[in-house]
N, C-alpha and C positions, 0 to 999 in steps of 0.2 A: 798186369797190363794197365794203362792209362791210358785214359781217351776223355776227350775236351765233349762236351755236349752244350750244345742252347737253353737255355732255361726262361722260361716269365717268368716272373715274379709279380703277383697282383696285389695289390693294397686294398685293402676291404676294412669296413669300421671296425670288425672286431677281429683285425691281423691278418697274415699275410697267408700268400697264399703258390707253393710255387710247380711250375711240371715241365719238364723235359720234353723239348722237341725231337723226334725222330725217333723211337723206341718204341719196340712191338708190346703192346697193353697198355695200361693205366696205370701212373706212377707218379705221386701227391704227396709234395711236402708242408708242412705251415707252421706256424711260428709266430712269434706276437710282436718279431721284430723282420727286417728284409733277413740279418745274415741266419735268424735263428729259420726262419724260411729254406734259405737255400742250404744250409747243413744238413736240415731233416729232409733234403731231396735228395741229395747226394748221398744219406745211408739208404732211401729208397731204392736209389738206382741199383745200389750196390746189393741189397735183398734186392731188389727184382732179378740183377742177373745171377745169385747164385741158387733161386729158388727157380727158374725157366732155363738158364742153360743161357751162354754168348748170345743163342741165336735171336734172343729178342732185340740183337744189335744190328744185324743184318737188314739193313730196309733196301731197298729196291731203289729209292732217290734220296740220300743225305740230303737232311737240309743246309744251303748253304748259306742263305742270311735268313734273319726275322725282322719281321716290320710290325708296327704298332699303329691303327689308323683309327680313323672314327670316321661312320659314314649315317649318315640319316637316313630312314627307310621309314615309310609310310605304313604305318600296322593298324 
C-alpha cells in the first residue's frame, strides 16, 4: 500500500527535524540535511505502522492542507 502523508520539516541549528501530519502516536525523523530528515521519517512511519498495526492511519479527519504561520503572543 502507498499513501502520500504531510510532513514539517524544521530547521534547528544543529539539523533538521521532521513529523507527520495525521497519524495516531509520535513519529520523528531528523537528519543533519532536510532530505536525510525526511528519509528517517518515512522509515518511521513505515516502523510505526508495522509495529501498531494500519490503524494508526485511520484518524477521524485527514488533514487536508498545512500552513505555517507566526503569531505574537504576550508571555
Amino acid at each position: 500500500m502507498f499513501r502520500q502523508f504531510k510532513v514539517v520539516v524544521e530547521k534547528h541549528p544543529d539539523g533538521y527535524v521532521a513529523y507527520p501530519l495525521g497519524i495516531h502516536g509520535i513519529v520523528v525523523g531528523e537528519g543533519d540535511s532536510y532530505e536525510e530528515a525526511l528519509a528517517d521519517v518515512k522509515s518511521a512511519i513505515e516502523f510505526h505502522v508495522e509495529t501498531f498495526g494500519p490503524e494508526v492511519l485511520e484518524v477521524e479527519r485527514p488533514v487536508l492542507e498545512a500552513f505555517v504561520a507566526e503569531a505574537g503572543v504576550a508571555v
